[in-house]
Each structure stands twice: as structure tokens, then as C-alpha cells.
N, C-alpha and C positions, 0 to 999 in steps of 0.2 A: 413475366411476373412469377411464375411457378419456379422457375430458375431462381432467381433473385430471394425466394422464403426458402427456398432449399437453401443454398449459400448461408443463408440465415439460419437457419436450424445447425446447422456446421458449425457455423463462430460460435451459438448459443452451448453445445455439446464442448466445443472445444475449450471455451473458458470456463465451463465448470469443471470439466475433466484436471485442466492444469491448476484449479482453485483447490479443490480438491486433494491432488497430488499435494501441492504444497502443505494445506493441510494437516493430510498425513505425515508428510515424511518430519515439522514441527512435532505433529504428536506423539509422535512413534519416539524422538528424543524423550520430550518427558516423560510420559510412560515407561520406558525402559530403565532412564537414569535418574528422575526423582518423583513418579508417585510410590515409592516405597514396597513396590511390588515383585520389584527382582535386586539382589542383590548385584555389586559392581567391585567385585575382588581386585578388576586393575583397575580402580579409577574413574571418574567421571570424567569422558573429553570435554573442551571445552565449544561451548556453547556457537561460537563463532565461526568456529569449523564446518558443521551442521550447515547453518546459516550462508558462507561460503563457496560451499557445495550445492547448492539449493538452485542454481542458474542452471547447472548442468543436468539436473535431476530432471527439470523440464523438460528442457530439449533433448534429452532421451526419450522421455513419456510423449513427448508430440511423433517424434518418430514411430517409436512403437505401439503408439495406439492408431498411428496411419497404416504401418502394415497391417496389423490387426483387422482392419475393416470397420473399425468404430466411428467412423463417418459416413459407413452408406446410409442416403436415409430413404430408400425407399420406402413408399406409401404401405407397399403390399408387404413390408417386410418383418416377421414375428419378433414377440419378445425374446421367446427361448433364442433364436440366431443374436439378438440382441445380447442376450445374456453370453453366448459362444465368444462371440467378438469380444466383451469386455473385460472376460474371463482369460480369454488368449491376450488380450494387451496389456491387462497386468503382469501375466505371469513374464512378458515379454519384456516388459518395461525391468520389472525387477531384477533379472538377469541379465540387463545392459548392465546395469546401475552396481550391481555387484562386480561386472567386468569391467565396471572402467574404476572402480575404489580399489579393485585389486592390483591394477594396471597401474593408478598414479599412488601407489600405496600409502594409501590413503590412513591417519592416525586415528579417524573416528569410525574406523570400520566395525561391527557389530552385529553377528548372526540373530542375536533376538530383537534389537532396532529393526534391520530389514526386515524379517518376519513378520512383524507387528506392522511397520511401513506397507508392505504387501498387502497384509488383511485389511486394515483400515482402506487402505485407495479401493480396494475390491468390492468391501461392502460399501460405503459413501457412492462410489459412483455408481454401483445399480440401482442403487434410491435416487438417486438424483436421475439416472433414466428413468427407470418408471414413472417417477414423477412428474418429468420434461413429458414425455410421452401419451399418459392419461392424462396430461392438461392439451396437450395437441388435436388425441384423436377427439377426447369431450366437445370441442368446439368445430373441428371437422364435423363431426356428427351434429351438429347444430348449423350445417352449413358456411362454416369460415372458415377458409383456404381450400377452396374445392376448385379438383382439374377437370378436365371432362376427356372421355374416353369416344371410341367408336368401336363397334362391334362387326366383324368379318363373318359372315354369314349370318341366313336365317333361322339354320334349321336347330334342331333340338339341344347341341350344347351349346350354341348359340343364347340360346332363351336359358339357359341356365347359365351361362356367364352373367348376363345381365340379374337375374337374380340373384346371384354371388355378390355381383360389387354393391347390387341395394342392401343386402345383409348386412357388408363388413362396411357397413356408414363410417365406421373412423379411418379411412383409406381417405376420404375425401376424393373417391374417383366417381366419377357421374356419367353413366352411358347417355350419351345424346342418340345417336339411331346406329340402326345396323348399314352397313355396307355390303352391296350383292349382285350380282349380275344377274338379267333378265330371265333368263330359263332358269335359275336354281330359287327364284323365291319363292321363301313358302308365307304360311301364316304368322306375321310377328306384331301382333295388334299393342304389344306392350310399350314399342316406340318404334317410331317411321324410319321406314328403307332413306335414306338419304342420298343414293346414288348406288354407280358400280363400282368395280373394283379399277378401273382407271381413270376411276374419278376420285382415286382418293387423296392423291395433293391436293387438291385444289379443294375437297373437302375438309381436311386438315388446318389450312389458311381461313376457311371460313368461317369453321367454328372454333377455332383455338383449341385444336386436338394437343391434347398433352401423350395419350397416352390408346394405341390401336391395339386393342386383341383379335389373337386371329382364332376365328373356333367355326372351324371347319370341318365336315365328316372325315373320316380315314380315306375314303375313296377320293377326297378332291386333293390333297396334300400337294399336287401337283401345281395347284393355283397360290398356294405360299409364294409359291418363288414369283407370282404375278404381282402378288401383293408387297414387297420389298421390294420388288426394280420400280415399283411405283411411287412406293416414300422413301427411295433413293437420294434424295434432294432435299428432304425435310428432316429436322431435327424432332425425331418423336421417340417414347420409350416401346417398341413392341414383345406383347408377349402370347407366345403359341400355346392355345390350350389344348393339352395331347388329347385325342379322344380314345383313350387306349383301356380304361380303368374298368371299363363292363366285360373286356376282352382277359384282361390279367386274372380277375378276381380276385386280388389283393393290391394292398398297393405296391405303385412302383417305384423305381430308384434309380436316379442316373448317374452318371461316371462319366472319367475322362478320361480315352486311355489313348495316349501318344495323338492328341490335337481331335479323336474320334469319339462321337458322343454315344454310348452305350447305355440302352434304356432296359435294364431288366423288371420283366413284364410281372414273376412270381417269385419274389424273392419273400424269407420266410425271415422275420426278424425273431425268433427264437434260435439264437445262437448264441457262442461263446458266454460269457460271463453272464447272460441272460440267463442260461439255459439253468447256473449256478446257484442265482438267486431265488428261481424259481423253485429248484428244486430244493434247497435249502428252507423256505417258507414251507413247503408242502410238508417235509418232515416234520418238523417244529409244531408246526400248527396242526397236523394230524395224530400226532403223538400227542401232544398236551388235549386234544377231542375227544382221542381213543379215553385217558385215563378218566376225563370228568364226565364222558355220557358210559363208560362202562359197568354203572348201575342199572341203567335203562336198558340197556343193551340185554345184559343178561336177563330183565326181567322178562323183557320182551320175548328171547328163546326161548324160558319158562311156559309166558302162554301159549308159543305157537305149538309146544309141543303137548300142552295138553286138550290143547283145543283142535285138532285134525294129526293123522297120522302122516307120516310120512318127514323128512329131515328140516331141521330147522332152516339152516341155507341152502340158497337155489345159487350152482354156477350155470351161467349163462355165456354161452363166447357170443364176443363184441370185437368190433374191428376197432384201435386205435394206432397210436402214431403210425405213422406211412401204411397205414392201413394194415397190421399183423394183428393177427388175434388174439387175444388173451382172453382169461375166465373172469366174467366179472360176479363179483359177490352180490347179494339181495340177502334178505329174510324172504323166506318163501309166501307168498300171500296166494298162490292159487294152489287146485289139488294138485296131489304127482300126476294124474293123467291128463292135465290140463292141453298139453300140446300134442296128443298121443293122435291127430289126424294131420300131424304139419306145425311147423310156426305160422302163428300168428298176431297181427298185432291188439293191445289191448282196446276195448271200446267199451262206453258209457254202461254202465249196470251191466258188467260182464257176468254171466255166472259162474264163470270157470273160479272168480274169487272165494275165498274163507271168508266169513264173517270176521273174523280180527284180520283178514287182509286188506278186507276193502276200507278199511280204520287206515293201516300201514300206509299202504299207497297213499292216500288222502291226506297226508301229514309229511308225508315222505319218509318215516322213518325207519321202511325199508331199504333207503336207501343205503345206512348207516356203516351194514360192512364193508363195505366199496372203502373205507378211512385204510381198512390192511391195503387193499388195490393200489391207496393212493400210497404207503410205506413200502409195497416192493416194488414201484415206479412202475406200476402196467397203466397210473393214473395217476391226475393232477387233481388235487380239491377243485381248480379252477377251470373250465375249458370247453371243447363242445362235447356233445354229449353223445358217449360213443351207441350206435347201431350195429345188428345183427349183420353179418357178413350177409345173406340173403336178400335180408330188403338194402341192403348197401349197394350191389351190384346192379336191382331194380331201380334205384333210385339216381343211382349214378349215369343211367341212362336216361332219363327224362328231367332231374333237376341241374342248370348250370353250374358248372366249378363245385360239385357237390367233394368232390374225393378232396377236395383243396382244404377242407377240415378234416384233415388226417395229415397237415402238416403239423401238430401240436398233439401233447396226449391229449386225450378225454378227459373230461372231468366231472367231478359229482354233481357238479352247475355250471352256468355259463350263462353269458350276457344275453341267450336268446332266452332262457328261462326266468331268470326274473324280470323281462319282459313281458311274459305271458304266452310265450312259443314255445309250449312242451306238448309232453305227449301225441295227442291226437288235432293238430293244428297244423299251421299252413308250413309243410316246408322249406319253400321258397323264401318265407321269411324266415323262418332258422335258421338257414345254411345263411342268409343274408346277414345278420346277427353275428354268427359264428365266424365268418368271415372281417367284421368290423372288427371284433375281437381280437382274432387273429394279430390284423396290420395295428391295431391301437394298442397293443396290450402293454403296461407297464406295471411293479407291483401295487402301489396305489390301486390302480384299475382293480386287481384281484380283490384286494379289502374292500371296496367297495361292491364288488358283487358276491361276497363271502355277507357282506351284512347287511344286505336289497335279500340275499336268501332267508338268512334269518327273519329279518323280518317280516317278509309275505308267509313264512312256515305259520310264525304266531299271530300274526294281526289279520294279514288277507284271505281270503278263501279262494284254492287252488283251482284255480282254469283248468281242463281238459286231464287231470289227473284221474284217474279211474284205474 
């Protein structure tokens, strides 16, 4: 049955896909040659032509959208790969379709026809995915067209795969029970052990398993291979859930190099053209800050300096990217002999504070010259938030993957802060934070925690700030 609505979802993608095409490549003529919008210094070809060519446009597009990948429909499989696919089989299709008009030299050939031909199939058909698709998973999620799955082990990722697939309800995958052999079960009250592990054919047959995950500790990995010589003889889809990601502290990424499957455990996705954008925002958007709060700013050095002696700014070295230290800027809010028995960290009604500092802090608006930090790149507006080489070293001993936020600069904020994980609060969850950040970061991501800051500065009242 699950076979049969897949095959179905195929024909359904595939004749709108070629509905479409045609479509386009109709519209892309008039468009081009008579709604008035581009002129035609050689000439209108005739219409016929177009039309003519239109059998072969297809079976180009059906080819090219099969290499492309626009027919896998797996359950568990996202939009964005969705959107990858579609994106490659246009670009794919249009470049046959160019190769073969150039090849039977063709009289209606046209660089702004194709063009327009291209965008129109590109945009059409990811609406018409999305569409197909939020109408699939809505009823999935409503219970119509549901597979059912089995779960390979009981223990901890075990019970969070099962809470995975109840999450992502538009999968239409359904754990019915775990699968486990005698000595390794543990506590799985959320649904029943259904057997062992050489029971699993014949548990496959009985419940109409479409679909075995295997989530098993790192230590048993050994029993995979028990588990595949077992539905060896069965037609099921399985998938390995690595237990690797509390081990990495970031996420990971696999590859394929000469048939061998390589798993890199810490890979840093701020690189090349990333690294570009990033810093390109951080200029722009710290410059345009510098000039419009540079009222405040100087007003602010004004009071400090007439309100306690000693210099306006406080450098402070911090450990940021790959852990090297730089000087990070402040407006001073405590005395000059504040740390004169050692560093240490700040706590609730400090006294070492100024009267206008315990203001500052409290507002954050000594944070403010840290915007120079972030224009000669010791700092990013966005990121975690750099520590004292001292408590870095102590901390790096006792908190996991703690140095793993010093793969990125520091920043003035970061997604543990507008959470409410600053200051004097749980590090565990910071670095935990900082870490999401890390593998999720995109610049969207930054604008939104550039204005989650903002807005807790003016509307919320700061957590553990002192």
C-alpha cells in the first residue's frame, strides 16, 4: 500500500512538473514576443515553432528532473533538499534544452525566451511543491497515509527517536514498539518491546513495518550488522540514528570519499563566503550604530567622568576566535581598584560598582564600545560571548565542548543571552546555547537575535545582569 501512494505521489509531482514546463515555455513565448515588454529587432518567430518544439522540451524536463532527484519522496525528507532538487532540475533541464536548439539550430532560439522559460518553471514549480506537500503532510498529520515504523533499542536515543517521529506528525511514520534483546532492556513504558532482534522478520510481516530505525548506544554498533542480516529478506526502508552529537558538540557531516563513508564529528560551518557575509553585516550594521548612538555614547563618557575618577574605558582581555586574546572595550562601571586582589567574577549588589555603573550594566549600555571591537574584527555584533582567559581555562575543565565556542568570534550577544543565560547563570546552558548557534547560524539567525536584544534592553528586565 505504502509502495503504491508513493508511485502515486511520483505520477502526481510528475504531471504537474511537465504541466508546468509546458506552461512556462508557452509563456515565456508571449511574454518575450508580444506583451510589449521587450522589444524584437529580428522579428517575431513563428508561433508554430515554439509549439513544435514543445514534445522535446518535455522529455528533456522528465530526464532532467529524474537526474535531479525530484522524485524522491521520502517521508523524512525536508523542503530546503526539496527546494535543492528543484533548483538543480531546472537549472538542468534548461541547459539540455539550450543544447539541443543549438545542436538542431533551431530558428526560434532566444536568450530572454529561455531565461524567462527558466524562472517561470522554477518558480511555478516550487509552489506547486509546497503546495502538493502542505496538503500531504496536513492529512498525515491528521492520520491519512500513515506507515508504521519499529524502534531497535530501548535505551535513551531510542526513546528520543520515538519522540522525534511523534513530533514530525507530517512524516506519517508511526512507531508501533521497540525491538531488543533480553539483557539490554531498559525502561520503555511509552510503547512495548515487541520482541528481539532475530525476531525482527517476522515482526516486520506482522505489523506491516514499512520503516526500522536503528538507535542503538555507540558501544553496541556492533549489533547493526545483527540487525540487517535479519531484514535481509525483507523489503523495509532502514535508517541508523548515529549516537554521535553529545560526543561532537556541534553538528556533524557526512561525505563520500572513493565508496568510504566519513563522519566529521566538529566541523565549523563558518567558512568561505559565510565568513564574508558575516563580516560584511557586522561592518555595515556597526558603523551605521557607531554613528546613530554616538550622542549617547559621548554623553555617557561625560558622566562617567564626572561622576568617579579614574578613565572612561575599561580594556579587559578576553579569549575569542580559536581562543587568542584580544582587548575588549567597556565603559568602566566599577572603581580602578576594583580587581586589585585578582579577577573576579561580577555578583548581585556588587560594591566594587559606581552608582552610574550599576545603571550601565543594567541596560547594557556599557557594553556599547565593544561596536570599535566589532569594526577591527576582534568581534562580531553576533556570537558567544567572549570570557576571561582565566575563568576560560577553569571552565574548560569542568564544562563539556566548552572551548568549542571559540570556533567563531565573540559577540556583543548571542542566542544564549537573549535567552536569559548571561552573566551569573548556568553555563552548561550557555555553552549549550552558543553551541546551537554555532551549527544553526545563518544571517536571518543574526537579525533576529540583533532584535530579541533590542528588545529585552527596552521592554524586559535583565536577568542576572549586575
Amino acid at each position: 500500500m505504502v509502495r503504491r501512494v508513493s508511485q502515486s505521489l511520483v505520477a502526481w509531482f510528475l504531471l504537474w512538473d511537465l504541466l508546468l514546463t509546458a506552461g512556462a515555455w508557452l509563456t515565456a513565448y508571449w511574454v518575450r514576443f508580444h506583451s510589449g515588454y521587450f522589444s524584437t529587432p529580428r522579428g517575431v518567430p513563428e508561433f508554430a515553432l515554439y509549439l513544435r518544439a514543445l514534445p522535446l522540451v518535455l522529455l528533456v524536463a522528465m530526464v532532467a528532473y529524474r537526474l535531479a532527484g525530484m522524485y524522491e519522496v521520502h517521508r523524512l525528507r525536508r523542503f530546503r533538499e526539496e527546494l535543492a532538487a528543484v533548483a538543480k532540475g531546472v537549472v538542468l533541464m534548461a541547459l539540455l534544452v539550450m543544447a539541443t536548439s543549438f545542436a538542431r539550430h533551431a530558428q526560434y532560439e532566444s536568450r530572454g525566451a529561455m531565461a524567462l522559460f527558466a524562472i517561470g518553471t522554477l518558480i511555478t514549480a516550487v509552489i506547486a511543491r509546497r503546495a502538493s506537500w502542505t496538503t500531504v503532510r496536513r492529512l498525515r498529520a491528521r492520520g491519512v497515509n500513515q506507515s508504521h515504523a519499529l524502534i531497535v533499542g530501548t535505551g535513551r536515543l531510542a526513546r528520543r527517536t520515538v519522540r522525534t517521529l511523534r513530533t514530525v506528525n507530517w512524516s506519517g511514520i508511526q512507531p508501533v514498539g521497540y525491538v531488543e534483546d533480553e539483557g539490554h532492556r531498559g525502561p520503555a513504558a511509552d510503547l512495548p518491546v515487541l520482541g528481539s532482534i532475530s525476531e525482527l522478520s517476522e515482526l516486520v510481516s506482522k505489523h506491516h513495518i514499512e520503516h526500522v530505525f536503528v538507535a542503538l548506544p555507540l558501544n553496541r554498533y556492533s549489533d547493526a550488522r545483527r540487525v540487517f542480516a535479519a531484514l535481509s529478506q525483507t523489503v523495509v526502508d532502514v535508517q541508523l540514528i548515529a549516537d554521535i552529537p553529545a560526543m561532537a558538540g556541534m553538528a556533524f557531516t557526512t561525505m563520500q570519499i572513493h565508496g568510504m563513508t566519513v563522519i566529521g564529528l566538529r566541523e565549523n560551518p563558518h567558512h568561505g563566503l559565510n565568513v564574508v557575509v558575516k563580516r560584511v553585516m557586522d561592518i555595515i550594521l556597526a558603523s551605521v550604530a557607531l554613528i546613530l548612538l554616538a550622542p549617547l555614547m559621548a554623553l555617557v563618557a561625560v558622566l562617567i567622568k564626572l561622576t568617579s575618577p579614574g578613565p572612561v574605558l575599561y580594556r579587559q582581555e578576553r579569549c575569542g576566535l580559536n581562543g587568542l586574546s584580544f582587548n575588549m572595550l567597556k565603559f568602566r562601571t566599577m572603581r580602578t581598584d576594583a580587581e586589585a586582589t585578582g579577577a573576579q567574577m561580577t555578583t548581585q549588589n556588587d560594591p566594587r560598582r559606581t552608582r552610574l555603573g550599576a545603571l550601565l550594566r543594567v541596560t547594557n549600555i556599557d557594553e556599547l564600545p565593544q561596536l570599535f571591537n566589532v569594526l577591527w574584527g576582534d568581534m562580531s555584533l553576533v556570537g558567544p560571548r567572549p570570557e576571561r582567559p582565566v575563568f576560560v581555562q577553569k571552565f574548560a575543565k569542568t564544562i563539556p565542548n566548552y572551548n568549542a565556542r571559540h570556533a567563531v568570534k565573540a559577540g556583543m550577544t548571542g542566542w544564549a543571552q537573549v535567552n536569559g543565560w548571561r552573566g551569573n547563570s548556568s553555563l552548561r546552558k550557555r555553552v549549550q546555547f552558543d553551541l546551537y548557534y554555532i551549527t544553526h547560524w545563518n544571517p536571518l539567525f543574526d537579525l533576529r537575535i540583533m532584535f530579541l536584544t533590542i528588545w529585552r534592553m527596552l521592554f524586559s528586565k535583565q536577568k542576572h545582569a549586575y
